[in-house]
C-alpha positions in Angstrom: 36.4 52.3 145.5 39.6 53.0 143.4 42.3 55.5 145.2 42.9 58.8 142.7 46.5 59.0 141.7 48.3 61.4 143.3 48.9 64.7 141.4 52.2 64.8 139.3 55.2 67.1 140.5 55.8 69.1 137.3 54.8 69.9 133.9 57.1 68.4 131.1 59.5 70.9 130.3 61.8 71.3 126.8 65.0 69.7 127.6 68.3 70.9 125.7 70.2 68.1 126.5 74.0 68.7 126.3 76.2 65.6 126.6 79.4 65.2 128.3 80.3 61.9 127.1 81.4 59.7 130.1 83.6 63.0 131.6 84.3 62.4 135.4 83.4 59.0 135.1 85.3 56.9 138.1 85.5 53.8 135.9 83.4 52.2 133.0 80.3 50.8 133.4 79.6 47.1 132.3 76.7 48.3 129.8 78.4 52.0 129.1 79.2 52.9 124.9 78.4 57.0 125.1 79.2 57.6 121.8 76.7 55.3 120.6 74.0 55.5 123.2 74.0 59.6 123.2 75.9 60.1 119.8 79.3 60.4 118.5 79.6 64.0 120.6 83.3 65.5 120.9 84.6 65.4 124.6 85.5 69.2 124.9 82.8 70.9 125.0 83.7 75.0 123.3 81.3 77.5 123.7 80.5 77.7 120.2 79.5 74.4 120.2 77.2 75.2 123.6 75.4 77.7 122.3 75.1 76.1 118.5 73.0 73.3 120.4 71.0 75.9 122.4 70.2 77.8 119.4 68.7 74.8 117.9 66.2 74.0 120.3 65.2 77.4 121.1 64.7 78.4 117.7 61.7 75.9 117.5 60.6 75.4 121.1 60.1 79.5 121.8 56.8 78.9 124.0 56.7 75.6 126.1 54.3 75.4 129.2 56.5 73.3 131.4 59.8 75.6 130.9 63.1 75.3 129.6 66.0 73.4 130.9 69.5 72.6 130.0 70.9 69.5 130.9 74.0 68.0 131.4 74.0 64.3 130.5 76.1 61.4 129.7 78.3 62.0 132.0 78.9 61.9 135.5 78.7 66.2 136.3 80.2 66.6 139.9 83.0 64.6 138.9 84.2 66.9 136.5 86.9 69.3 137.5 84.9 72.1 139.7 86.3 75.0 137.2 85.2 72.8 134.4 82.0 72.8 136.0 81.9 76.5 136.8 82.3 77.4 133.4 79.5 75.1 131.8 77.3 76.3 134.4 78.0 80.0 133.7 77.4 79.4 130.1 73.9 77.7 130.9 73.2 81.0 133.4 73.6 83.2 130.7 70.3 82.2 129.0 68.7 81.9 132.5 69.6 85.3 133.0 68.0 86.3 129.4 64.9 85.0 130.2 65.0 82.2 127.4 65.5 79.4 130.1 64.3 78.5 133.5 67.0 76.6 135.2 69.5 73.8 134.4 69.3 70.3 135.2 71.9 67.6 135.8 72.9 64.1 135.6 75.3 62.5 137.7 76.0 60.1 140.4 74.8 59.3 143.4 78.3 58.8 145.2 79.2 62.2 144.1 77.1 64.3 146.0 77.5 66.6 149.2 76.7 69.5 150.9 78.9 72.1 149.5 78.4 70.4 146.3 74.9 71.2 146.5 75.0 74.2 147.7 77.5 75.5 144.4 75.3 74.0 142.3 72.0 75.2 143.6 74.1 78.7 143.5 74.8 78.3 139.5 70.9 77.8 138.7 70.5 73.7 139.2 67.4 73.2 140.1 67.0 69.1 139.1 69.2 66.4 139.4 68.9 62.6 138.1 71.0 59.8 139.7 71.8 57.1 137.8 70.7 55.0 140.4 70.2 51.9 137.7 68.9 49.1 140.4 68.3 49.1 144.2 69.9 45.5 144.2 73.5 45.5 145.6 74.2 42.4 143.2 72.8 44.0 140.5 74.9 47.1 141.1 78.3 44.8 141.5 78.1 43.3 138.3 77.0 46.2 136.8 80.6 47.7 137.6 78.7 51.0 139.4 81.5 51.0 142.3 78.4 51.9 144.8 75.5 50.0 147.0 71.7 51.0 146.9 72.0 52.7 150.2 74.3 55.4 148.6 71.1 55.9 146.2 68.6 56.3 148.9 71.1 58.8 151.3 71.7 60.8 147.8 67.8 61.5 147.5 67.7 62.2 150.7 70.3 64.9 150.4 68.9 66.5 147.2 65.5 66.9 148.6 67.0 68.5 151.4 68.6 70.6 149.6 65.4 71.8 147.5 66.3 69.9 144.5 63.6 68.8 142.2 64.7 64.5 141.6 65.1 62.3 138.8 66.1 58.3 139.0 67.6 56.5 136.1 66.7 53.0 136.3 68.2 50.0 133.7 65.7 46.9 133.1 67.6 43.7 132.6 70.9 44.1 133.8 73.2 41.3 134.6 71.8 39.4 137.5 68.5 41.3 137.3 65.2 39.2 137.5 61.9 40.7 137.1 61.6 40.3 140.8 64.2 42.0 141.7 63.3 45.1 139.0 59.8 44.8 141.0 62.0 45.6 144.5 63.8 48.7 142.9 60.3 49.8 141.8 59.3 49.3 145.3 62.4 51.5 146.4 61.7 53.9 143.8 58.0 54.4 145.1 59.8 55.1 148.8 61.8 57.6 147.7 59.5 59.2 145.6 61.5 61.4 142.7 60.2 63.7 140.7 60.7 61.4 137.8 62.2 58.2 136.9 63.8 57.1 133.2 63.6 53.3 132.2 66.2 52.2 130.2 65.8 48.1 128.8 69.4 47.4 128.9 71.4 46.9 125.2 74.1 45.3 124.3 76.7 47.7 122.7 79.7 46.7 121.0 83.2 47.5 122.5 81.6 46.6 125.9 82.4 44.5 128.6 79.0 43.7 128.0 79.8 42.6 124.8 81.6 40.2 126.0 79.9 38.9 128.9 77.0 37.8 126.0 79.3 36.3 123.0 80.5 33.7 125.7 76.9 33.0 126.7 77.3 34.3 129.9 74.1 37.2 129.8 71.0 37.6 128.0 69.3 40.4 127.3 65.6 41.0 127.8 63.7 40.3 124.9 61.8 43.0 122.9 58.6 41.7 124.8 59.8 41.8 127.5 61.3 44.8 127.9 57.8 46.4 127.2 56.3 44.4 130.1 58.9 45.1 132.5 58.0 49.2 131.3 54.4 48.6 131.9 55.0 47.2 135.2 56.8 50.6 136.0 54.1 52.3 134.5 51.9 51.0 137.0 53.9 51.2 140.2 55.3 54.8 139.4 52.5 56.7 137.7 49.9 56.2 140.3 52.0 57.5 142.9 53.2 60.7 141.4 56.5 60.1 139.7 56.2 60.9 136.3 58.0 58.5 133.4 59.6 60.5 131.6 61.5 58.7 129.0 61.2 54.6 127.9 64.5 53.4 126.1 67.4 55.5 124.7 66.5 57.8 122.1 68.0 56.1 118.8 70.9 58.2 117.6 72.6 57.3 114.5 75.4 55.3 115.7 72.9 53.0 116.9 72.1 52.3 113.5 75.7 50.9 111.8 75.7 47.7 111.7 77.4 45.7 114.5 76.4 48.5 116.6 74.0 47.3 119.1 74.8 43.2 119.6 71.4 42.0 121.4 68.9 43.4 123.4 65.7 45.1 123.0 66.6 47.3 120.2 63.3 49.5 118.1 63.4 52.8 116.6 59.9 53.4 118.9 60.5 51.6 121.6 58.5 53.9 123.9 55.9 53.8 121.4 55.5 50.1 121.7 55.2 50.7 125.5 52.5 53.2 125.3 50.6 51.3 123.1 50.6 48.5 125.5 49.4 50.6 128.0 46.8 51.8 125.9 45.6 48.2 125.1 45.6 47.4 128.5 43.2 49.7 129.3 41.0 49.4 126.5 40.6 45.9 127.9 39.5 47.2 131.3 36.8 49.5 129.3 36.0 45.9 127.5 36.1 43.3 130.5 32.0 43.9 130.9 31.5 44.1 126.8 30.0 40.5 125.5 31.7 39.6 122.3 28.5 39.6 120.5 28.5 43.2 120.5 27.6 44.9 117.1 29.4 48.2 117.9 32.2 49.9 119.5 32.5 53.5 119.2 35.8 55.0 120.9 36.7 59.0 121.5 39.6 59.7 122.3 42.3 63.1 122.1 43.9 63.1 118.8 47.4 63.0 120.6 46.4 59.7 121.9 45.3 58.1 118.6 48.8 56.4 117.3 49.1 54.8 120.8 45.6 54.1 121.0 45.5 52.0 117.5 48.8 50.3 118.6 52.3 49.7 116.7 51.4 48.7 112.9 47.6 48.9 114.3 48.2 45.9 116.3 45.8 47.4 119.2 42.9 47.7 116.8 43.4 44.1 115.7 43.6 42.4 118.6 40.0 44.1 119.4 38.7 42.7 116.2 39.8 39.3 117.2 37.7 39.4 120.5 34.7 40.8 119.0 34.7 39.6 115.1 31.3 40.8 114.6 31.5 44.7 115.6 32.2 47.7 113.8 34.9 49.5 115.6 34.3 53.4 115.4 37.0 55.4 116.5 37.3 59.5 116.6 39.6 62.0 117.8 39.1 65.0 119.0 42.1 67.7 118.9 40.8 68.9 122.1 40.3 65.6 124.0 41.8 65.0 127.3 45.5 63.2 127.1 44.4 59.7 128.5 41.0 59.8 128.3 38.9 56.9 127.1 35.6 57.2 126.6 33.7 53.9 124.8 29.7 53.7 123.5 28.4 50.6 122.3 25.1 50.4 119.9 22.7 50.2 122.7 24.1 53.7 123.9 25.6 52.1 126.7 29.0 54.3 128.0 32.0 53.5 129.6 35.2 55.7 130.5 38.4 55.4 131.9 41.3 57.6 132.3 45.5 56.7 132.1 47.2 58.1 134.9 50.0 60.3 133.8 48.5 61.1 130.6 46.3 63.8 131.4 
């Protein structure tokens, strides 16, 4: 009998994400280019520009379920200056106070935490912080240029939760001296811990990197585009189950991405987490098809219509591959704009059922 996955923590909320572009960094990360990973953003952040990117957001996102947040990213927050800090915060509160967001969420480090930290933060509306915890291997983290150990990760959970923080874990896939043994350990760790929600981010190789250079003398190697997706889909599959919602797969693409000479090597695509999802999607399809003889004459699929891009696969590839293992079926597939998120439900012609559901997706 299969275990239930546990329950997820939260409903997805709109994120306004407001970026801070390597402020309070200690030093520079091996992998770190900000202004192409988050965008060419300026560095002093004015209060017309705050509110301009609030505005934008809020004018089309006026009734999400899961909240509102704004979130400090690219940056390491509780290393910034604590009146630098006090002001963005107060700007953020002033929505919170207007009833057009629910609390503020920030991205920092995990050496850069304590008590009264904590406490001013919770104070100024904070309600979520993500680490950038990256790996829970201490070589990994070494070469990576972090300046911390794993065990500062795991004391820095510790702390939040105490604190009554809702948690969030970035985690990087491919790293210098990473294996896919060792990214199975962090996953491990991350299942320990349990955050609220992780981030997987396939490493890339941006130019004006140490990075950069580490590869054009041969001395890394990124993942390669199919392999970063398996390595996702392997964190799919260890996180989901246990409550800790994925919330993102790759960088968002920004436009600086896209010059030329930009991003070096690594597993660069405009819908990267696409390509994840629809191997997830595949992979269960072939669970609903693992007691389906190949002779079959039919296939019909339902499925919720926000499912169906992921379903069919990148370029169809999904549907494809199915007509390659049964060559003589007709493959039926409909979608239903009230369907269940994750929810597969497969007839063949003998009116025969089978159903699965996706963890995480409903």
């Amino acid at each position: 009998m299969e275990t239930a996955p546990k329950p997820h923590k939260t409903e997805k909320p709109l994120i306004i994400p407001i970026f801070i572009m390597s402020s309070g960094c200690p030093q520079h990360c091996i992998f770190c280019n900000q202004k192409i990973a988050a965008g060419n953003f300026t560095h002093d952040i004015t209060k017309n520009v705050f509110d301009g990117e609030v505005a934008s957001y809020l004018r089309w996102n006026k009734d999400k379920l899961g909240g509102i947040e704004i979130a400090f990213y690219g940056g390491n927050f509780t290393g910034l200056p604590p009146d630098y800090q006090k002001r963005l915060l107060s700007w953020a509160d002033t929505y919170i106070q207007k009833g057009q967001v629910d609390s503020i969420r920030i991205s920092t480090r995990p050496d850069y935490l304590d008590d009264n930290q904590l406490i001013f933060l919770h104070r100024h509306g904070v309600r979520t912080i993500e680490l950038g915890a990256q790996s829970f291997n201490d070589e990994v983290l070494h070469f990576a240029g972090r300046g911390h150990n794993a065990q500062v990760t795991v004391k820095a959970i510790t702390l939040l939760k105490s604190h009554g923080f809702k948690t969030g874990l970035h985690l990087m896939a491919g790293l210098p001296r990473d294996t896919r043994e060792i990214f199975m350990e962090t996953l491990a760790r991350t299942v320990e811990l349990q955050p609220d929600t992780a981030r997987i981010h396939p490493v890339l190789v941006f130019q004006d990197t140490p990075l950069a250079d580490e590869f054009r003398e041969g001395r890394y190697q990124p993942l390669s585009l199919d392999e970063s997706v398996e390595w996702c889909c392997l964190a799919w599959e260890k996180l989901v189950p246990e409550g800790i919602r994925i919330i993102r797969f790759g960088l968002q693409t920004t436009p600086e991405m896209k010059q030329e000479g930009a991003v070096l090597a690594g597993p660069f695509h405009p819908s990267f987490g696409s390509l994840v999802y629809s191997a997830i999607f595949y992979s269960a399809t072939l669970k609903l098809l693992r007691d389906i003889p190949n002779h079959v004459r039919k296939l019909h699929f339902q499925i919720a219509e926000r499912d169906l891009s992921n379903f069919r696969g990148f370029n169809n590839r999904n549907i494809e591959a199915i007509k390659k293992l049964y060559p003589d079926a007709q493959i039926v597939i409909d979608s239903h704009g009230n369907g269940l998120n994750g929810h597969l439900l497969m007839t063949t012609e003998s009116g025969k059922s089978f159903s699965l559901d996706i963890p995480g997706l409903m």
